[in-house]
C-alpha positions as CSV (number, residue, x, y, z in Angstrom):
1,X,20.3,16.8,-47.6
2,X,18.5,18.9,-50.7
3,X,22.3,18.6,-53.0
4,X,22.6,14.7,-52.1
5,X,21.4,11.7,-54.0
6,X,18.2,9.0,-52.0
7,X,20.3,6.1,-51.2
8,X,23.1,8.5,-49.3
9,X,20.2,10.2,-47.8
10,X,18.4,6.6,-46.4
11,X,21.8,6.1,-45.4
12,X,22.3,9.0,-43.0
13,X,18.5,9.2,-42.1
14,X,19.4,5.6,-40.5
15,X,22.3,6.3,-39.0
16,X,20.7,9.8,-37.3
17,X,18.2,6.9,-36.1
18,X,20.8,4.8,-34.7
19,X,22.4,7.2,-32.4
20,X,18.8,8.9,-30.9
21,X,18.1,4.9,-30.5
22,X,21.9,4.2,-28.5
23,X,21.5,7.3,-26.8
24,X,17.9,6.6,-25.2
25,X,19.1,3.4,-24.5
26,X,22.2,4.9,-22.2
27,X,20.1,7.1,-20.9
28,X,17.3,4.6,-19.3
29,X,20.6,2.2,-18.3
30,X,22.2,5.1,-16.1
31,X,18.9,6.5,-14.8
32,X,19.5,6.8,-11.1
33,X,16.6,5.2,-8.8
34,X,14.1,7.1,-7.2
35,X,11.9,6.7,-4.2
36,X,8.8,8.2,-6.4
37,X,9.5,4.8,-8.7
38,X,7.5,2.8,-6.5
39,X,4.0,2.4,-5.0
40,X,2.0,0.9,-2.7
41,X,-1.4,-0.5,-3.9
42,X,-1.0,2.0,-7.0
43,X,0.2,5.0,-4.7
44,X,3.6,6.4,-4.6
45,X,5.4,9.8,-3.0
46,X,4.4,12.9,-5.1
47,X,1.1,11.8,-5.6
48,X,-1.7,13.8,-4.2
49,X,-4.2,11.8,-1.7
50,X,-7.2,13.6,-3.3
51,X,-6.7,10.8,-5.9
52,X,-7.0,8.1,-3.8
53,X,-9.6,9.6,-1.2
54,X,-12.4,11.9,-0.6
55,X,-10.9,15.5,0.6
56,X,-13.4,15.7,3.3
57,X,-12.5,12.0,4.9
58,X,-8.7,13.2,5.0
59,X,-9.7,16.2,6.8
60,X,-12.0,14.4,8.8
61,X,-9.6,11.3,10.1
62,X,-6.1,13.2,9.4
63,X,-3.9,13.5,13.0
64,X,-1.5,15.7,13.8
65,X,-0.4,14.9,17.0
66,X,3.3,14.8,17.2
67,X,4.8,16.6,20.4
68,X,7.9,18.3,18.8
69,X,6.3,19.7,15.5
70,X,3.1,20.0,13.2
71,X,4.9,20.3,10.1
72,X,3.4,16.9,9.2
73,X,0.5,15.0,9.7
74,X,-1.1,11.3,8.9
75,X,-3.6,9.8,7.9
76,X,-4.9,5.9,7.9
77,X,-6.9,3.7,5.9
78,X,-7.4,0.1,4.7
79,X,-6.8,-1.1,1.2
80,X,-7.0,-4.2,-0.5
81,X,-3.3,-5.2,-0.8
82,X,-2.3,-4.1,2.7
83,X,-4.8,-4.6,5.9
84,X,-3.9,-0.7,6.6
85,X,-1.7,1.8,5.0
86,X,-0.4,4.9,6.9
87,X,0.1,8.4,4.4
88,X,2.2,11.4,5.8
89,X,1.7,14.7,4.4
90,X,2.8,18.4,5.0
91,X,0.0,19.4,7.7
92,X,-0.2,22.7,5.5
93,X,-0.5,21.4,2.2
94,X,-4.0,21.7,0.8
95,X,-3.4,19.4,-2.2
96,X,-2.1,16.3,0.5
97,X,1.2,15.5,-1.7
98,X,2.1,12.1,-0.5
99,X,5.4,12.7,1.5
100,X,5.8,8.8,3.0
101,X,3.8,6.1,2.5
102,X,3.7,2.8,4.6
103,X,1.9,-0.8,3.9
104,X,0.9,-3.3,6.7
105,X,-0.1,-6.7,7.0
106,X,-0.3,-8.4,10.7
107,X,0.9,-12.4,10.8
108,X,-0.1,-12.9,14.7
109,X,2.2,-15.2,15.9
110,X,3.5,-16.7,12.2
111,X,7.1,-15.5,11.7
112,X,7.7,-17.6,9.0
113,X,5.2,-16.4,6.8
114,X,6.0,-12.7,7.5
115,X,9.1,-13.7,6.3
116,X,7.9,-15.3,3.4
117,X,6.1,-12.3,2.0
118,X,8.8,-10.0,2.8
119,X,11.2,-12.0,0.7
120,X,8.4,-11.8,-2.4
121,X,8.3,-8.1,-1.7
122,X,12.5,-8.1,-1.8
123,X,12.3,-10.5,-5.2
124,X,10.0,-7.9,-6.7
125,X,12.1,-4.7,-5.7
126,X,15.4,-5.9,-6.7
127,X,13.9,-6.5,-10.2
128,X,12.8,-3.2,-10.6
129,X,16.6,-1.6,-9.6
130,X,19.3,0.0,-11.8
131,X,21.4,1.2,-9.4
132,X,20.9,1.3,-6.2
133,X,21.4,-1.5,-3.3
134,X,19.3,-3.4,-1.2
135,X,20.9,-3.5,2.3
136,X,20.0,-6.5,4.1
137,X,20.6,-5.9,7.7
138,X,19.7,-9.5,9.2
139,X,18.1,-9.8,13.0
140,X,18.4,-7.3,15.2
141,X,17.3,-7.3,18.7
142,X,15.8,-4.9,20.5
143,X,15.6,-4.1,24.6
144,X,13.5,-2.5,26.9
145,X,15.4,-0.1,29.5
146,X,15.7,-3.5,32.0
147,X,17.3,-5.5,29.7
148,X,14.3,-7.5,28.8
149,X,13.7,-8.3,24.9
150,X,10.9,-6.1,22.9
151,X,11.2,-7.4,19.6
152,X,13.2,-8.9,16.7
153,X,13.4,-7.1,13.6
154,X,14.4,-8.3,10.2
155,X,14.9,-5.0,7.9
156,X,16.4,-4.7,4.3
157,X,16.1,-1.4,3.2
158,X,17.5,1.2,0.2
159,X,18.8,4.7,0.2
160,X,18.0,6.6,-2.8
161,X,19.0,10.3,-3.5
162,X,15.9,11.7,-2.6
163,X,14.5,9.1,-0.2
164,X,14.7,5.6,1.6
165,X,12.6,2.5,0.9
166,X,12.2,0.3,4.1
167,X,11.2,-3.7,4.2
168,X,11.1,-4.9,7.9
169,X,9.1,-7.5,9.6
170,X,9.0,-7.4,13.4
171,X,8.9,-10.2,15.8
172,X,7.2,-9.3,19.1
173,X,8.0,-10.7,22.2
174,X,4.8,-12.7,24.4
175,X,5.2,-10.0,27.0
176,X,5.3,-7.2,24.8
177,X,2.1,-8.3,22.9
178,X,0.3,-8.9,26.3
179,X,0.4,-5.1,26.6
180,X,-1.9,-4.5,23.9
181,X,-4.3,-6.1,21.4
182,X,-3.4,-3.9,18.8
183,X,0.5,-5.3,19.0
184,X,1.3,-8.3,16.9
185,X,4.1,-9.4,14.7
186,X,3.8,-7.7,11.5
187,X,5.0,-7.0,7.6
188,X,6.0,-2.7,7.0
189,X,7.1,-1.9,3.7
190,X,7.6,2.2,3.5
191,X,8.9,4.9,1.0
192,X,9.8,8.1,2.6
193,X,11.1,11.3,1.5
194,X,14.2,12.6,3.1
195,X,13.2,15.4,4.5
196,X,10.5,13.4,6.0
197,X,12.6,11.3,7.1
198,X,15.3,13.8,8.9
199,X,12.2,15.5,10.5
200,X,10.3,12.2,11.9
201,X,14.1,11.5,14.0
202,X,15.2,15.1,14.7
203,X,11.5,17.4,15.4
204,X,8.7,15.3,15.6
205,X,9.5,13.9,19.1
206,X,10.8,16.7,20.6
């Protein structure tokens, strides 16, 4: 640019602009989702626990009590957006990398409002998307072995390269919730890695 006159070199300073400008832009429009994109009360998947709570108190309260494997454990705690949150980690992993993270809130016998938040939730998530989809899967009923009906579910849910996102409220059944104080119809929203995810349905039941 030294052997050129200051108006041509304006002139291609602003167009070297242009292009680092169009190209950013097409860059953040073909970014591909990613599971570590969202949180739960300011907590998302590759974060570390430590930053959220005391070392000791994980060590204390984590379980690991899965028959088929100890390559993961949990841990529990109440928050102020969710009425308990449930954390999954390697069991191994002394820095507590957040691996799946799942939000509650219980709606005892009040459907309709359980509904109501989850399709909040669903507004908020579909804004945030580039390019992935939001499966909507409807009712779906579920059975005990004698035919009997456990529960109703009502689950949207996303599959990203690198994990899944999961929005379901269940619908107990009166019988089913006289089994237990602790069982009542309730709002899940999760993010989970995939290799959690393949190990929670093919090890940790075993």
């Amino acid at each position: 640019l030294t052997h050129i006159g200051h108006s041509e070199k304006v002139f291609i300073m602003k167009r070297l602009l242009l292009i680092l400008i169009l190209t950013f832009s097409f860059q953040s429009l073909i970014k591909a989702d990613d599971i570590r994109d969202f949180q739960i009360e300011e907590m998302g998947i590759g974060d570390s626990l430590m930053n959220f709570v005391n070392k000791n108190e994980i060590n204390d309260k984590m379980i690991t009590n899965y028959p088929g494997s100890k390559k993961f454990s949990r841990f529990f705690k109440k928050f102020s957006q969710y009425e308990h949150v449930q954390f999954h980690f390697k069991t191994e992993d002394k820095n507590f990398i957040i691996q799946g993270i799942e939000g509650v809130n219980y709606f005892k016998n009040n459907l309709a409002n359980c509904l109501k938040e989850q399709k909040v939730v669903i507004k908020d998530i579909k804004e945030s998307l580039t390019n992935s989809e939001l499966i909507d899967m409807g009712q779906q009923t579920h059975k005990e072995k004698d035919g009997s009906i456990r529960s109703h579910t009502y689950n949207s849910y996303i599959e990203f390269d690198n994990g899944f996102l999961d929005i379901t409220c269940t619908d107990w059944s009166k019988s089913y919730e006289s089994k237990s104080d602790t069982i009542t119809d309730s709002l899940k929203v999760s993010f989970i890695t995939k290799e959690l995810e393949s190990w929670l349905h093919n090890e940790a039941w075993k």
